[in-house]
Structures are given as structure tokens and as C-alpha cells.
C-alpha positions in Angstrom: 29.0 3.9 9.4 32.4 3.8 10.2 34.3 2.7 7.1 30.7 3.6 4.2 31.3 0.1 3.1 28.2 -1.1 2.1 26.5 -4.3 4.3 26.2 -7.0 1.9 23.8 -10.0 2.1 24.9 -13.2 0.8 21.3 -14.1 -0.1 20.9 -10.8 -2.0 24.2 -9.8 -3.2 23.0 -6.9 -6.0 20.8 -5.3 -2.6 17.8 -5.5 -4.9 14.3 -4.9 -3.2 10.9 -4.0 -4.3 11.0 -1.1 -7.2 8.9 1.4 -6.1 10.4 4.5 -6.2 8.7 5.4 -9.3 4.9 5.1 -7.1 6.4 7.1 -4.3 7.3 9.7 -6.6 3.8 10.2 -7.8 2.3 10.4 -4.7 5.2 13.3 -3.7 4.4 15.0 -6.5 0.6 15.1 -5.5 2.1 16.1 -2.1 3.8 18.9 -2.9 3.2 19.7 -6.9 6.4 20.3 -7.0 7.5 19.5 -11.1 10.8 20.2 -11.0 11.7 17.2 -8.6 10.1 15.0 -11.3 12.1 16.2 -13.7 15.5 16.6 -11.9 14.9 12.3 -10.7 13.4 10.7 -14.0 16.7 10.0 -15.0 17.7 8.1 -11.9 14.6 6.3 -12.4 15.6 5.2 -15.6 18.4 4.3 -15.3 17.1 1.9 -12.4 14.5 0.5 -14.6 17.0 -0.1 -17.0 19.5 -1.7 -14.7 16.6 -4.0 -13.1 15.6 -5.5 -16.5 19.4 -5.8 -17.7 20.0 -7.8 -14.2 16.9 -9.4 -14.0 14.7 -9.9 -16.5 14.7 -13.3 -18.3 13.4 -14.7 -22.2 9.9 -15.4 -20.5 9.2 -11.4 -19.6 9.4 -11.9 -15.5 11.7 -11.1 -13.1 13.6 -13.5 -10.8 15.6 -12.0 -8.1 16.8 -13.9 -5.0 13.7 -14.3 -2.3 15.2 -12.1 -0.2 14.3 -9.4 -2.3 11.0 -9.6 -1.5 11.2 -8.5 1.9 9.4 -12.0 3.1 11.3 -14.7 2.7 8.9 -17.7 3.8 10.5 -21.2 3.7 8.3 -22.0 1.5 9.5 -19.7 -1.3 12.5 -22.1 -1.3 11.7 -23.1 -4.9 10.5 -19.6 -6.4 12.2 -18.2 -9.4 9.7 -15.4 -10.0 8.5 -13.9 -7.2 4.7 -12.7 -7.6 5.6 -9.4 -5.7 8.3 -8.6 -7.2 6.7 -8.8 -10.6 3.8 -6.9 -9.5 6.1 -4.1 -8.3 8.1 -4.1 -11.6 4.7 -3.4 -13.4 3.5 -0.5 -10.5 7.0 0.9 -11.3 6.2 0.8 -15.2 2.8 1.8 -14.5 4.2 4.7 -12.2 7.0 5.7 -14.6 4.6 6.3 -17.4 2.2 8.7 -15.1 5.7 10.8 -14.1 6.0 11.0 -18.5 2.7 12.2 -18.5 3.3 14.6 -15.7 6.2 15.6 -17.9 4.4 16.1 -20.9 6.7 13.4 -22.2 4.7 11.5 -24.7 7.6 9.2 -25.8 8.6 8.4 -21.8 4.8 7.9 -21.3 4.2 5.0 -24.1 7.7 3.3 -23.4 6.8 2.5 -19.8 2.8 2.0 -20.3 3.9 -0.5 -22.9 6.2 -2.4 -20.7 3.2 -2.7 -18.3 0.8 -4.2 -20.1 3.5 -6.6 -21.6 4.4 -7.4 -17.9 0.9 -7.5 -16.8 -0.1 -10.2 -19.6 2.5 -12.5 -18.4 1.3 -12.3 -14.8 -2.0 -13.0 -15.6 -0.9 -15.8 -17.8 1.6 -17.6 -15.6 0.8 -16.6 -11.9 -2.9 -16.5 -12.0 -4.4 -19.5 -10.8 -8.5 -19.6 -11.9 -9.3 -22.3 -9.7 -8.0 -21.1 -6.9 -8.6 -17.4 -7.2 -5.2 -16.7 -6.5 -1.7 -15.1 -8.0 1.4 -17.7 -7.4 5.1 -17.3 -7.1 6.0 -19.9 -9.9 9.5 -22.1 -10.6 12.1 -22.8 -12.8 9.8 -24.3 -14.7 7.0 -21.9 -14.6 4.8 -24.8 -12.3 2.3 -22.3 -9.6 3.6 -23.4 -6.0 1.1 -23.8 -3.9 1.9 -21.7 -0.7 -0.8 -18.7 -0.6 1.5 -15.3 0.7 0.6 -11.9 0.9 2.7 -11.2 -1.8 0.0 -12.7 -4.1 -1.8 -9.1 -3.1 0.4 -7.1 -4.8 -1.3 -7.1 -8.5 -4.3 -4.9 -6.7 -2.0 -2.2 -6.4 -0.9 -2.6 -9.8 -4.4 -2.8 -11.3 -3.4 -6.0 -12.9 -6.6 -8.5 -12.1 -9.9 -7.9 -14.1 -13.5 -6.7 -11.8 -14.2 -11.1 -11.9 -10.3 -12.1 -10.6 -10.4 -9.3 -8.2 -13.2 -10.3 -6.5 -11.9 -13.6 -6.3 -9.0 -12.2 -4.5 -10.8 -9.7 -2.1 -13.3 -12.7 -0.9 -9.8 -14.3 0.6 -9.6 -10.7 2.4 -12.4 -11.1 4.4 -12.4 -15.0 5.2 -10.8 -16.2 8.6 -9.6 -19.2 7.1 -7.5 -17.1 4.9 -6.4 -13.3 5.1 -9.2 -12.4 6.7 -7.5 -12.6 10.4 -8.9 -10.1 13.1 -5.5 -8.3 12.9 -5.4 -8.1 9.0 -3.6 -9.1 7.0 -0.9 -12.3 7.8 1.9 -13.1 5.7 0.7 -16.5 5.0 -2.6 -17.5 4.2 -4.4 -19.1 7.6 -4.9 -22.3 5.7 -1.5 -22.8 5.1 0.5 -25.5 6.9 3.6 -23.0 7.2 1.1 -20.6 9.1 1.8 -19.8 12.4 -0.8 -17.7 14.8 2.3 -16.7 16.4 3.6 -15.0 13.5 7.2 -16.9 13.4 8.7 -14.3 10.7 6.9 -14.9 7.5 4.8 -17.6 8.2 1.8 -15.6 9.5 3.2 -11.8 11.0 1.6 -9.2 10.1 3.6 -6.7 9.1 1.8 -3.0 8.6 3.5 -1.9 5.2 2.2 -5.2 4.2 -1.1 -4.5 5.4 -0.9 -0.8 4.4 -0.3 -1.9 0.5 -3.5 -4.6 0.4 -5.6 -1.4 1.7 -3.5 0.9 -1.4 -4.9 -2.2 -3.7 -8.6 -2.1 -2.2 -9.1 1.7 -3.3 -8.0 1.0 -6.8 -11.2 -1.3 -6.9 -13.1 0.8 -5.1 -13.4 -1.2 -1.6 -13.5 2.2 0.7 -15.9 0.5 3.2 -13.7 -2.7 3.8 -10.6 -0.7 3.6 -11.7 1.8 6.2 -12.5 -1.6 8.2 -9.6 -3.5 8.1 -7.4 0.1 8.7 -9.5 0.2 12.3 -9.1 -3.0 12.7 -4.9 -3.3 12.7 -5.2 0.2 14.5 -6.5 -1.6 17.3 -4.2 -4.4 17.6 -1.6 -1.7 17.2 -2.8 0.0 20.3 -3.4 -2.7 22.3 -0.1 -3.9 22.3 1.7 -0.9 22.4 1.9 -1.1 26.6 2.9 -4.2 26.7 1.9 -5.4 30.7 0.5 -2.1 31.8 4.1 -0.6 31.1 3.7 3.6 30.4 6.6 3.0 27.7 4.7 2.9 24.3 6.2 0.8 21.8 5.6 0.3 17.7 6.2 -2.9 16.3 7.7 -4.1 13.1 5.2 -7.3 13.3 1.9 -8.2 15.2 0.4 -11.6 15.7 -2.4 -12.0 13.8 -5.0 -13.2 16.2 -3.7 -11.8 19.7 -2.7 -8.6 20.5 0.8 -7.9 21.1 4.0 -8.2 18.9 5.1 -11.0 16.4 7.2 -14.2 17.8 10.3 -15.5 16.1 12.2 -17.5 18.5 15.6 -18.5 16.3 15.4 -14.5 15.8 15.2 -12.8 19.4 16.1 -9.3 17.6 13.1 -9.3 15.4 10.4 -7.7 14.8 12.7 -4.6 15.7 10.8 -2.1 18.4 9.9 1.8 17.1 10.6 0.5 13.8 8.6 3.7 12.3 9.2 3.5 8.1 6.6 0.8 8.7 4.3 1.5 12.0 4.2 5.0 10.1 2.3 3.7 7.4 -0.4 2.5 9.6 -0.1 4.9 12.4 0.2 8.0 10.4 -0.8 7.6 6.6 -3.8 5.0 7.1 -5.2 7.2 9.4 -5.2 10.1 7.0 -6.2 8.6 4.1 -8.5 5.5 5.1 -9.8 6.4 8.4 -10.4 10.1 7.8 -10.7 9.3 4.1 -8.3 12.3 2.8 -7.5 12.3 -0.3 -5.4 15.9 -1.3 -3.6 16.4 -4.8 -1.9 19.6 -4.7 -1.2 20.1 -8.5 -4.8 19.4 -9.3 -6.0 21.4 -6.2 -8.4 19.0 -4.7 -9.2 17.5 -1.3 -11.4 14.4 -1.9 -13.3 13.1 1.5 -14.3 9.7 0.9 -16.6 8.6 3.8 -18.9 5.2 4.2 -21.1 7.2 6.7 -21.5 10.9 8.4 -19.5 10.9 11.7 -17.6 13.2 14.2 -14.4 13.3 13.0 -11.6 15.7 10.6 -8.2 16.8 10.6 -6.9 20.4 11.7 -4.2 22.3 10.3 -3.1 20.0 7.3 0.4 21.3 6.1 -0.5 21.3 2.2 2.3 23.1 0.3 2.1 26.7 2.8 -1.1 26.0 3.0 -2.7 24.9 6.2 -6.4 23.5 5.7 -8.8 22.3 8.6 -11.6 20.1 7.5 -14.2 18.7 10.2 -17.7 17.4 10.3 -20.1 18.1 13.2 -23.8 17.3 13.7 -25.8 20.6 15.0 -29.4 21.9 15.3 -29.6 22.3 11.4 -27.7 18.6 10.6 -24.6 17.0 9.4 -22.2 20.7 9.3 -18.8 20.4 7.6 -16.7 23.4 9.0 -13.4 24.2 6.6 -10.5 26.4 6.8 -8.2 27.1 4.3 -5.5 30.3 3.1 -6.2 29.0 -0.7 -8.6 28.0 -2.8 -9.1 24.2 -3.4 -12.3 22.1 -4.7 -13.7 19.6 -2.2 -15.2 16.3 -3.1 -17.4 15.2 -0.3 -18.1 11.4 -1.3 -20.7 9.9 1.4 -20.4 6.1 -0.1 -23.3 5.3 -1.9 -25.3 8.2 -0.8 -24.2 12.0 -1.8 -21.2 12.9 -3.8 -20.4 16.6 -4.5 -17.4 18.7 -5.6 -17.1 22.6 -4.4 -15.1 25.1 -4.5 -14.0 26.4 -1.4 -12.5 30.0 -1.4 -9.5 30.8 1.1 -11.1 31.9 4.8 -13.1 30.3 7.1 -16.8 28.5 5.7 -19.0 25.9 6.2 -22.1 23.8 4.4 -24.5 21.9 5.5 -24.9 18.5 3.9 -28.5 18.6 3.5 -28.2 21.5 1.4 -25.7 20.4 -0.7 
């Protein structure tokens, strides 16, 4: 701060990290509609792009940045030249980048970067999938899978990459304890792995909720809103529960959480980590997930829709939801006449009330106070 020199890591000298700018962007812009923003930062983001796959990219169509990069650097990524997560992001940002053309109404921005993700996405289905094991790998010099199952190999759900048979193949190792499937989802390292640690020791078995946040981003794109709502409870919980540690009033947000106690992650060598109130990550889980997976929100300003995607009717809503100068109140209440959705709004926006597997309608629902029953609808 004092001298704006810039902290340099030896292990990561260009300061790379995951690309995704580009996502974030899309979801602002479904925030707060607001065009002009896209079109004032697509440059940026190109040149970015640009600059990644000058630096980066290599004659076999990945990516290989230093570990570091990744934000997890397991000792057992020692031998990884392309990084599964990395590569993953690199196609969310083409993926990303191509929906911000679109948004543009820039058809030649649009097929430049939805052709470099399917090019990307070929190779990672090609050289990190592993059939037999179900499983994406970071792979070597040499293009040879390693074996050491991370969380990073989670990151091709988010970018839509695995077909409906490899997907399932990698949401079954969600929801088994002898791999993801801890009671604090989700760890760093697979349980099954000799590196993993119940104690979380950095990398090798943490769970870290921007980790956690993007295998429940992932789930929605296939369509898992029932586990997705579970495992959100579920690392809510341990979140709570270790927020006072020993009865103290304090509350405290961690960066990490063991994954089968309650209370924070344990990383002897490193008695500064996981760092206390660290909120660009508990605010993922504490905020967003709670919003979108537990309530079920989904709002798009620019298309004016609020989608409510629930697995069953329950007591529960939001009040005064800042959209845009625009606050709306959505809650559901069981009366006399049934299951009553009470809504409050000072524009007009179509509702989508999904009840998973049972009722699904869109409305639209005029500025002012109104309700419906859900019998009726």
C-alpha cells in the first residue's frame, strides 16, 4: 500500500488465476441489465483472453499455468502441467465471452469465442476425462492422467463440458462419503485419497465455500436443484456451528472448514490460514447460496423474470429484494385456503414458480401488492 508495487509470487510470477471475469460479468448484467457496462468492459476482456492464450496456451490446445494459479495447490499437483480447473475456467470464460457478444448483438464476437469453446472443450474431454474412473484429471508433461482426485476435477459442470452419461458419473462421487460426498460438502481432495486429511491441512481435504459454491453453480446446469439445495444446507450448518467457536459471542467466518467436524480448517506449518472474516468467499455461501439455492431465486433483470425453483412447498421468502430500483418481496405461507404466495413489487415482472417435479407456472405479476394460491394456479 505504501509504495503500489505489486506483491509478486515466485511460484506465480505473471499473477495469473482462474479467468472468470467474463462469467461474473453475465451474471452482473442479469443483476442490473445494465448494457452499457458490457459494452464499455468487452474490450478489457479481450484483451485478457488474448493475453492468457498468448502466455499460456500450448500446440496441444490446453493451458499450463503454474499450480499456484489454481488457487489449490495440493502436493500432489507437483507433476501437473495442465491444470483441469484452469482449463475448465478458460472454456466458462469462452463460453461467457460469447453470451456477452450475444448480449451485444455482436455476431462475429459471439462465434469467435463459442468456437474457442468447443475446440477447448474437445480437448478436455479427450485428454482429462478418465472413462473408467468417472473422473476429469490434471494431466503431465506428457499428457499421462495423474491420479489424485481434487475438486478441481468439478469444474467442467460449470462449464457444461461432460455429456448427461459423464455427468452422472461425476455427481454419483458428490453424494458418496468415500469421496466428495463428506457431511460438510465438498473437500478439496477426494476422501479416498491418501493426501486426504479430515483435518483439512490446506488442500488436502478443506473445504473451502467458493469451492463448494461453484460444484452447486455446476449441479443447476444439469439440473440437480434437490441435491444442490441439500448440500447448500448442509455447509450452512457447519458454517454456523463453528462460527462461536467455545461458546464465544464473537462470530467468526472462515476461509476453510473441516470436512467432517464442525469448526475451521487445520494447517499447522501455516498458523495464519484459513484467514478469519475472510468474506469474498464465506459470502458466497452465506449470502448468494442462500438466495439462489436455499430460497431458490432466480432474477434476470433484462429479461424481467424471477424464477422460484423449489423441491417442496415450505415457509420461507425474501423481503425487499433490491432489483435495479425496484424492491420485490416474495413469500409463501400456508393458510385456511392452502399453499398462498404473497408478492410485492413497484414493477411488473413474470414469475416462474417451479415446485420440482410437481407444478411449474410463469405469471405476470403487475406492480402493487397480490397474491395466488397454488392450488389455483
Amino acid at each position: 500500500m505504501e509504495s503500489g508495487d505489486p506483491i509478486e509470487d515466485a511460484e506465480n510470477p505473471d499473477g495469473v488465476a482462474l479467468p472468470l471475469f467474463a462469467w461474473a460479468e453475465y451474471n452482473l448484467y442479469h443483476k442490473s441489465a445494465n448494457k452499457k457496462r458490457v459494452k464499455e468492459v468487452m474490450p478489457a476482456l479481450q484483451r485478457y483472453y488474448a493475453w492468457l492464450e498468448a502466455s499460456f496456451k500450448r500446440a496441444n490446445g490446453l493451458f499450463e499455468v503454474p499450480v499456484a494459479a489454481s488457487g489449490m495447490p495440493n502436493p500432489s499437483r507437483a507433476k501437473a502441467k495442465y491444470l483441469v480447473d484452469f482449463n475448465a475456467a478458460m472454456a466458462i470464460n469462452a463460453l461467457y465471452m460469447s453470451a456477452l457478444g450475444d448480449i451485444l448483438n455482436d455476431k462475429e464476437i459471439s462465434f469467435q469465442y463459442k468456437r474457442n469453446y468447443f475446440s477447448l472443450k474437445t480437448r478436455i474431454n479427450n485428454i482429462m476425462w478418465n472413462h473408467e474412473k468417472g473422473f476429469y484429471f490434471d494431466v503431465d508433461a506428457s499428457e499421462r492422467q495423474l491420479p489424485a482426485k481434487t475438486i478441481g476435477g468439478f469444474w467442467p459442470l460449470l462449464a457444461e463440458i461432460p455429456n448427461e452419461e459423464r455427468a452422472e458419473a461425476l455427481i454419483a462421487k458428490l453424494t458418496d462419503a468415500e469421496s466428495f460426498g463428506t457431511e460438510n460438502p465438498f473437500p478439496t481432495m477426494s476422501a479416498d485419497d491418501e493426501h486426504y486429511d479430515k483435518r483439512g491441512m490446506g488442500y488436502n481435504g478443506s473445504v473451502l465455500p467458493h469451492f463448494t459454491y461453484m460444484v452447486i453453480k455446476g449441479l443447476e446446469k444439469y439440473n440437480q436443484w434437490e441435491l444442490a439445495r441439500d448440500c447448500a444446507i448442509r455447509h450452512l450448518y457447519f458454517i454456523l456451528d463453528s462460527a462461536h467457536p467455545n461458546g464465544e459471542r464473537h462470530q467468526t467466518l472462515w476461509e476453510a472448514y473441516q470436512p467432517q467436524n464442525e469448526g475451521r480448517a487445520v494447517w499447522p506449518d501455516r498458523p495464519d490460514w484459513p484467514r478469519p472474516q475472510y468474506l469474498a468467499f464465506a459470502g458466497l455461501a452465506t449470502v448468494a447460496l442462500v438466495i439462489e439455492n436455499i430460497i431458490g431465486l432466480a432474477v434476470s433483470l433484462p429479461r424481467k423474470t424471477v424464477d422460484w425453483i423449489i423441491p417442496n412447498l415450505e415457509i420461507m421468502g425474501i423481503e425487499n429484494l433490491s432489483l435495479k430500483r425496484n424492491m420485490v418481496t416474495i413469500l409463501s405461507n400456508k393458510s385456511g385456503r392452502g399453499w398462498e404466495i404473497h408478492m410485492e413489487s413497484e414493477k411488473l415482472y413474470y414469475f416462474t414458480i417451479n415446485v420440482l417435479g410437481k407444478k411449474k407456472k410463469t405469471l405476470p405479476i403487475p406492480s402493487g401488492k397480490c397474491s395466488m394460491l397454488i392450488d389455483k394456479i
